[in-house]
DOTIBA-86879 format. One record per residue (C-alpha): x, y, z; residue in three letters. Coordinates in nm, 4 decimals. Layout:
# DOTIBA-86879
+----------+----------+----------+------+
|     east |    north |       up | type |
+----------+----------+----------+------+
|        X |        Y |        Z |  Ala |
...
+----------+----------+----------+------+
This chain:
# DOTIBA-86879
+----------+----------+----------+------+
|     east |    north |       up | type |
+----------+----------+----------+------+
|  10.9027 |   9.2474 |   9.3087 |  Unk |
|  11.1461 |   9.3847 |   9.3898 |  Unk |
|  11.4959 |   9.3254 |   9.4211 |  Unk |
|  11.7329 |   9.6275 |   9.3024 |  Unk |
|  12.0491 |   9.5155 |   9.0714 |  Unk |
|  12.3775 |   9.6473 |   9.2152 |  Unk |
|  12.4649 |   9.7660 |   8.8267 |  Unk |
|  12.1867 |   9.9933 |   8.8327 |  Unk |
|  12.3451 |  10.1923 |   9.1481 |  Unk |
|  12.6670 |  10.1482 |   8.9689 |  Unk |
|  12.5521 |  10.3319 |   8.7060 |  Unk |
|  12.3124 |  10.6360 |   8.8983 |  Unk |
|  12.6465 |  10.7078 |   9.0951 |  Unk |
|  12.8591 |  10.7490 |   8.7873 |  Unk |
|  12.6194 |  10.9607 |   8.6011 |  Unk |
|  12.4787 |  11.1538 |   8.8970 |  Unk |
|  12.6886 |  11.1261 |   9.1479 |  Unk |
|  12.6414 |  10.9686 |   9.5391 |  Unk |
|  12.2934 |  10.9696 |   9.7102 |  Unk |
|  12.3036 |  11.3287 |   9.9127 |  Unk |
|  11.9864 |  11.3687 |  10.0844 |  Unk |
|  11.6088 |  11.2095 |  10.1133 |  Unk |
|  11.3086 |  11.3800 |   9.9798 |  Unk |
|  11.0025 |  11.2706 |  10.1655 |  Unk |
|  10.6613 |  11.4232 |  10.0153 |  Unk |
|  10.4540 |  11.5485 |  10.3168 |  Unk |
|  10.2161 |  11.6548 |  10.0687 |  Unk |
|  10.0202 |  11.4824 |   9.7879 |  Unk |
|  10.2180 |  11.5985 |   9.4177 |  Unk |
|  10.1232 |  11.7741 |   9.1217 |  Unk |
|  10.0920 |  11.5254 |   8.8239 |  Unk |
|   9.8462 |  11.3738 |   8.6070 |  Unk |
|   9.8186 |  11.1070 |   8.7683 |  Unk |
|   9.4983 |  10.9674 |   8.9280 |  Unk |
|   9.4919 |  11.0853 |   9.2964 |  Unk |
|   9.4609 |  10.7430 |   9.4608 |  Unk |
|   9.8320 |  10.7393 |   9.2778 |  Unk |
|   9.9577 |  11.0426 |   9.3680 |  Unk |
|   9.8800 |  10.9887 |   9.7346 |  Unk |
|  10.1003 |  10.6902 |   9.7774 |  Unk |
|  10.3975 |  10.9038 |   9.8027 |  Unk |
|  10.3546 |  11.0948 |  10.1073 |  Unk |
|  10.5704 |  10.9669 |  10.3782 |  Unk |
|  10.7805 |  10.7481 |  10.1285 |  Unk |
|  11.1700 |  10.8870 |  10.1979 |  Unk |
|  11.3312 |  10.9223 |   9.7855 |  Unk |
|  11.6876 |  10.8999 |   9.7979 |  Unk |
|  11.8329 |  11.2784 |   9.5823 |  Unk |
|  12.1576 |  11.2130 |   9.4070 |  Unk |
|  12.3946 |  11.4877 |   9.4284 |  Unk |
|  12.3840 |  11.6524 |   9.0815 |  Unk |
|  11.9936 |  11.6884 |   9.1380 |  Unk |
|  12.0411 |  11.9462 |   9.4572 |  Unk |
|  12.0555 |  12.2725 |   9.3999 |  Unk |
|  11.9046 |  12.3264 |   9.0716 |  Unk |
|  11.7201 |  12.7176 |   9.0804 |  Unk |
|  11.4654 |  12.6495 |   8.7727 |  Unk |
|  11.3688 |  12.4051 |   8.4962 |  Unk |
|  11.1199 |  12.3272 |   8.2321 |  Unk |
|  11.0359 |  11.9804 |   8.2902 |  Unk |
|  10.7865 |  11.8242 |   8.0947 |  Unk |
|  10.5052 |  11.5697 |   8.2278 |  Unk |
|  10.5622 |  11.1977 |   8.2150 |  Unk |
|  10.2435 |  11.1719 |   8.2092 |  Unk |
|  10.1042 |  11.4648 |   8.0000 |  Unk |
|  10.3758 |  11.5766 |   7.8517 |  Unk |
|  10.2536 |  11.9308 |   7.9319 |  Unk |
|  10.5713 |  12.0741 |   7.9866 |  Unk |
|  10.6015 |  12.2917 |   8.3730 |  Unk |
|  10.8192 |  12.5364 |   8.4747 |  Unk |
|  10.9048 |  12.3927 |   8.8446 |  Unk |
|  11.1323 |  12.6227 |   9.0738 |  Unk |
|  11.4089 |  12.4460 |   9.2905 |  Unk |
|  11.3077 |  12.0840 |   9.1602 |  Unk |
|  11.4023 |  11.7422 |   9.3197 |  Unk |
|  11.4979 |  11.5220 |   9.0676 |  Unk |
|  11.5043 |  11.1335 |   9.1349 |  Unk |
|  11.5916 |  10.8834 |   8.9513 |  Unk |
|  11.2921 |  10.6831 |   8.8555 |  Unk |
|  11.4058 |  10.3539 |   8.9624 |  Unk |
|  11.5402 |  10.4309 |   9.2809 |  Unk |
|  11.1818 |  10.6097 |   9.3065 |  Unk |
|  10.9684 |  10.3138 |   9.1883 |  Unk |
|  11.1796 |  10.0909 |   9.4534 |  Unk |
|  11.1432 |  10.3358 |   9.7386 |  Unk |
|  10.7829 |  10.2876 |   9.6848 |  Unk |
|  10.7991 |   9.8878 |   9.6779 |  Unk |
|  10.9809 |   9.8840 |   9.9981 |  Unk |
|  10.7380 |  10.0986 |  10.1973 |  Unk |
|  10.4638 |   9.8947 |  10.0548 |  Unk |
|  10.3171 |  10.1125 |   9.7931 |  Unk |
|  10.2740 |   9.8486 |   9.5628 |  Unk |
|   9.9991 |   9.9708 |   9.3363 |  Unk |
|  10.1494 |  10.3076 |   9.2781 |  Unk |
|  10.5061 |  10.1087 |   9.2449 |  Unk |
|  10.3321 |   9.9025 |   8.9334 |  Unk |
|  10.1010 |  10.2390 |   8.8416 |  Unk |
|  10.4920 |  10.4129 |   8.8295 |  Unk |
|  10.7050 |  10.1167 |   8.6445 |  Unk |
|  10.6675 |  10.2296 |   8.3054 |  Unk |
|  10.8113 |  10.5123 |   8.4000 |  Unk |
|  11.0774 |  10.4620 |   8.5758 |  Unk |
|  11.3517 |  10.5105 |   8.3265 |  Unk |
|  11.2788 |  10.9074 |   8.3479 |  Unk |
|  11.3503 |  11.1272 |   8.5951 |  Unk |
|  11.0454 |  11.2280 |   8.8485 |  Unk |
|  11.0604 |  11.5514 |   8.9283 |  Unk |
|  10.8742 |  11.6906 |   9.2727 |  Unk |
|  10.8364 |  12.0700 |   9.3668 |  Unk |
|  11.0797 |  12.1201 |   9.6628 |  Unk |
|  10.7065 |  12.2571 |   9.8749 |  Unk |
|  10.5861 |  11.9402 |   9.8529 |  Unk |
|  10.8165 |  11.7731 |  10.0977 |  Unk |
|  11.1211 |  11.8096 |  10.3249 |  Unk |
|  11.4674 |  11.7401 |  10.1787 |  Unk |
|  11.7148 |  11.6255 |  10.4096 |  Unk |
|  12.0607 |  11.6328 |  10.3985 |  Unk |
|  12.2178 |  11.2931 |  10.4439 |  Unk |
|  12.5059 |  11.2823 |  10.7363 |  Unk |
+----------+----------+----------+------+
Protein backbone atom coordinates (compact mmCIF):
# COMPACT_ATOMS: atom_id res chain seq x y z
CA UNK A 1 0.00 0.00 0.00
CA UNK A 2 -0.43 2.87 0.16
CA UNK A 3 -0.78 5.71 -1.96
CA UNK A 4 -3.62 8.34 -0.88
CA UNK A 5 -5.98 9.64 -3.93
CA UNK A 6 -6.05 13.46 -4.07
CA UNK A 7 -10.17 13.07 -4.46
CA UNK A 8 -10.35 11.60 -1.18
CA UNK A 9 -8.75 14.93 0.48
CA UNK A 10 -10.95 16.75 -1.90
CA UNK A 11 -13.72 15.41 -0.44
CA UNK A 12 -12.66 15.30 3.75
CA UNK A 13 -12.03 19.15 3.20
CA UNK A 14 -15.44 19.85 1.75
CA UNK A 15 -17.34 17.88 4.24
CA UNK A 16 -15.16 18.60 7.27
CA UNK A 17 -13.35 21.27 6.63
CA UNK A 18 -9.15 21.86 6.50
CA UNK A 19 -6.79 19.63 8.63
CA UNK A 20 -6.47 21.86 12.09
CA UNK A 21 -4.34 20.04 14.39
CA UNK A 22 -2.52 16.41 14.97
CA UNK A 23 -3.64 13.99 17.53
CA UNK A 24 -0.82 11.76 18.57
CA UNK A 25 -1.92 8.87 21.14
CA UNK A 26 0.75 8.80 23.94
CA UNK A 27 -1.28 6.21 25.38
CA UNK A 28 -2.59 2.80 24.20
CA UNK A 29 -6.81 3.40 23.30
CA UNK A 30 -9.89 2.07 24.51
CA UNK A 31 -11.44 -0.31 21.84
CA UNK A 32 -12.14 -3.80 21.24
CA UNK A 33 -9.58 -4.37 19.54
CA UNK A 34 -6.82 -6.93 20.32
CA UNK A 35 -4.03 -5.07 22.25
CA UNK A 36 -1.13 -5.93 19.93
CA UNK A 37 -3.64 -3.57 17.64
CA UNK A 38 -4.37 -1.04 19.79
CA UNK A 39 -0.73 -0.41 20.62
CA UNK A 40 0.31 0.50 17.15
CA UNK A 41 -1.06 3.88 17.55
CA UNK A 42 0.97 5.45 20.11
CA UNK A 43 3.34 7.87 18.65
CA UNK A 44 1.50 7.82 15.18
CA UNK A 45 0.60 11.88 14.62
CA UNK A 46 -3.58 11.70 13.11
CA UNK A 47 -4.25 14.65 11.22
CA UNK A 48 -8.03 16.41 13.15
CA UNK A 49 -10.11 18.18 10.59
CA UNK A 50 -11.61 21.27 11.78
CA UNK A 51 -15.30 20.40 12.36
CA UNK A 52 -13.99 17.48 14.71
CA UNK A 53 -12.33 20.12 17.42
CA UNK A 54 -14.18 21.22 19.94
CA UNK A 55 -16.92 18.83 20.32
CA UNK A 56 -17.96 18.77 24.52
CA UNK A 57 -19.78 15.15 24.44
CA UNK A 58 -21.00 12.32 22.18
CA UNK A 59 -22.41 8.89 22.09
CA UNK A 60 -20.29 7.14 19.74
CA UNK A 61 -20.78 3.68 19.17
CA UNK A 62 -17.89 0.92 18.73
CA UNK A 63 -16.65 -0.03 15.31
CA UNK A 64 -15.81 -2.82 16.63
CA UNK A 65 -18.50 -3.74 19.25
CA UNK A 66 -20.92 -1.65 18.50
CA UNK A 67 -21.34 -1.04 22.26
CA UNK A 68 -22.21 2.37 22.04
CA UNK A 69 -19.75 4.98 24.67
CA UNK A 70 -20.37 8.12 25.91
CA UNK A 71 -16.74 9.79 25.20
CA UNK A 72 -16.20 13.47 26.58
CA UNK A 73 -14.26 16.00 24.28
CA UNK A 74 -13.70 13.29 21.42
CA UNK A 75 -11.15 13.46 18.49
CA UNK A 76 -12.73 12.43 15.56
CA UNK A 77 -10.59 11.32 12.44
CA UNK A 78 -11.42 10.39 9.46
CA UNK A 79 -10.72 6.75 9.01
CA UNK A 80 -8.74 6.92 5.96
CA UNK A 81 -6.57 9.61 6.74
CA UNK A 82 -6.18 7.37 10.04
CA UNK A 83 -5.51 4.01 8.32
CA UNK A 84 -2.79 6.02 6.07
CA UNK A 85 -1.17 7.77 9.00
CA UNK A 86 -0.57 4.35 10.22
CA UNK A 87 0.94 2.98 6.78
CA UNK A 88 3.33 5.78 6.65
CA UNK A 89 4.82 5.34 10.12
CA UNK A 90 5.06 1.71 9.40
CA UNK A 91 2.23 0.24 11.29
CA UNK A 92 1.37 -2.02 8.73
CA UNK A 93 -0.45 -4.78 10.53
CA UNK A 94 -2.68 -2.51 12.48
CA UNK A 95 -3.05 -0.39 8.99
CA UNK A 96 -4.54 -3.86 7.35
CA UNK A 97 -6.14 -4.92 11.07
CA UNK A 98 -7.90 -1.05 10.59
CA UNK A 99 -8.87 -1.11 6.61
CA UNK A 100 -12.22 -2.37 6.91
CA UNK A 101 -12.87 0.26 8.81
CA UNK A 102 -11.78 3.01 7.52
CA UNK A 103 -14.84 4.49 5.98
CA UNK A 104 -16.07 5.43 9.71
CA UNK A 105 -14.95 7.84 11.81
CA UNK A 106 -12.37 6.68 14.76
CA UNK A 107 -13.00 8.32 17.60
CA UNK A 108 -10.06 8.66 20.52
CA UNK A 109 -10.67 10.12 24.11
CA UNK A 110 -8.85 13.53 24.07
CA UNK A 111 -6.62 11.77 27.56
CA UNK A 112 -5.24 9.50 25.44
CA UNK A 113 -2.98 11.79 23.52
CA UNK A 114 -1.87 15.39 22.90
CA UNK A 115 -3.73 17.45 20.26
CA UNK A 116 -1.84 20.02 18.67
CA UNK A 117 -2.81 22.90 17.01
CA UNK A 118 -1.43 23.14 13.51
CA UNK A 119 0.48 26.69 12.74
Amino acid sequence: MHSFPISAIRILHEQYGPVAAHFTPTQVPESGAPEHIKQQWVDVPLPVRQSQIGRLAVRFPDILTGEVRDIDEPIGVAGIEAVHALWVAGRQEAAEYWTRYQLGLFVFRTYEGRLEPLK
